[in-house]
N, C-alpha and C positions, 0 to 999 in steps of 0.2 A: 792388047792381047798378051806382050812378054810382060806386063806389069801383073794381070791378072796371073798367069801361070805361075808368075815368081811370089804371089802373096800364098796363091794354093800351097806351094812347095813348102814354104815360110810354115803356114798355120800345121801342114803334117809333122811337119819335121818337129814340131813346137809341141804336136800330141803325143808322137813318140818320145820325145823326151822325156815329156811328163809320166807318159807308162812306166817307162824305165827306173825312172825314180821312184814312184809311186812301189812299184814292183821289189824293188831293192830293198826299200825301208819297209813295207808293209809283210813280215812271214806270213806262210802257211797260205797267200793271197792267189788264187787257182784262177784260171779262165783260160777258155783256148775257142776260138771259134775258125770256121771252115765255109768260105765261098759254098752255095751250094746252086746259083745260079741267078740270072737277070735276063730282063725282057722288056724292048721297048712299050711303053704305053702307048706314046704317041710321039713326035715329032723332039718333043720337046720335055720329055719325062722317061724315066727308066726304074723300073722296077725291082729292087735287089731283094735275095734274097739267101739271108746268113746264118749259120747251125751254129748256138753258139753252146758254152758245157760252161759251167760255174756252179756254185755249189746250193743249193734250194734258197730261195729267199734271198739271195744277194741280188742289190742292185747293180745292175750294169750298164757303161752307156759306149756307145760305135758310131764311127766316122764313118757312113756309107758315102762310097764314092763311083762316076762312072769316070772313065778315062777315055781316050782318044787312042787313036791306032801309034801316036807317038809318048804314050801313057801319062800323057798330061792331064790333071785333073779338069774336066768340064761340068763338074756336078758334085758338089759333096753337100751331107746333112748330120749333124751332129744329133744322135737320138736318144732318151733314156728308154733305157728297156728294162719294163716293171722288173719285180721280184717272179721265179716261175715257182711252184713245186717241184718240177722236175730239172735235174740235172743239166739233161743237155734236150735245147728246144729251140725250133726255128721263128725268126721275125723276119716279117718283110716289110722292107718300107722304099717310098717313092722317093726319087729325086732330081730335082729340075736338072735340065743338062741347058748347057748355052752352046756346044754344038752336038753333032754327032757323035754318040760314043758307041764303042767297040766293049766293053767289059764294066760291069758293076761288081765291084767288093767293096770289103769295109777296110779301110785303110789301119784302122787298130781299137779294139776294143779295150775297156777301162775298168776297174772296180769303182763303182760312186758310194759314199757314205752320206747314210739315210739323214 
């Protein structure tokens, strides 16, 4: 169990870094997304669902995650989210949990190049 929470901890911490960089080196590089809400499916799945704003036709990809009531990650999915038309547009995607969670977000959304 503390091995599993400490690799989750590990891999976020390892995508925000990546952001950061990514972010620093890349100008003009826009994205901002916004929890907009999550629902269990079933026992063992949670449904998130995230607003996210980039600029038409970029690729983007998000860490959806649910946590637990001590916001330890129980579920996370790395996802590419096409290109939209518009600006700012919601995706929702599923994601297995291995216990109980209390909240689905995205732990940090990325610019991907095509």
């Amino acid at each position: 169990m503390v091995v599993a929470v400490l690799v989750g901890v590990a891999v976020v911490a390892t995508a925000v870094v990546w952001v950061i960089w990514v972010g620093l080196f890349t100008p003009g590089a826009a994205i901002d997304n916004q929890d907009i809400g999550y629902r269990h499916v079933n026992a063992s799945t949670l449904q998130v669902t995230e607003q996210i704003s980039a600029d038409p036709g970029t690729r983007v990809t998000c860490s959806f995650e649910g946590v637990d009531e001590k916001f330890a990650i129980v579920g996370w999915k790395i996802v590419d989210i096409p290109p939209s038309t518009q600006r700012t547009f919601r995706h929702s995607v599923t994601v297995r949990i291995s216990q109980p969670a209390v909240n689905g977000t995205v732990g940090a959304c990325w610019l991907t190049k095509p």
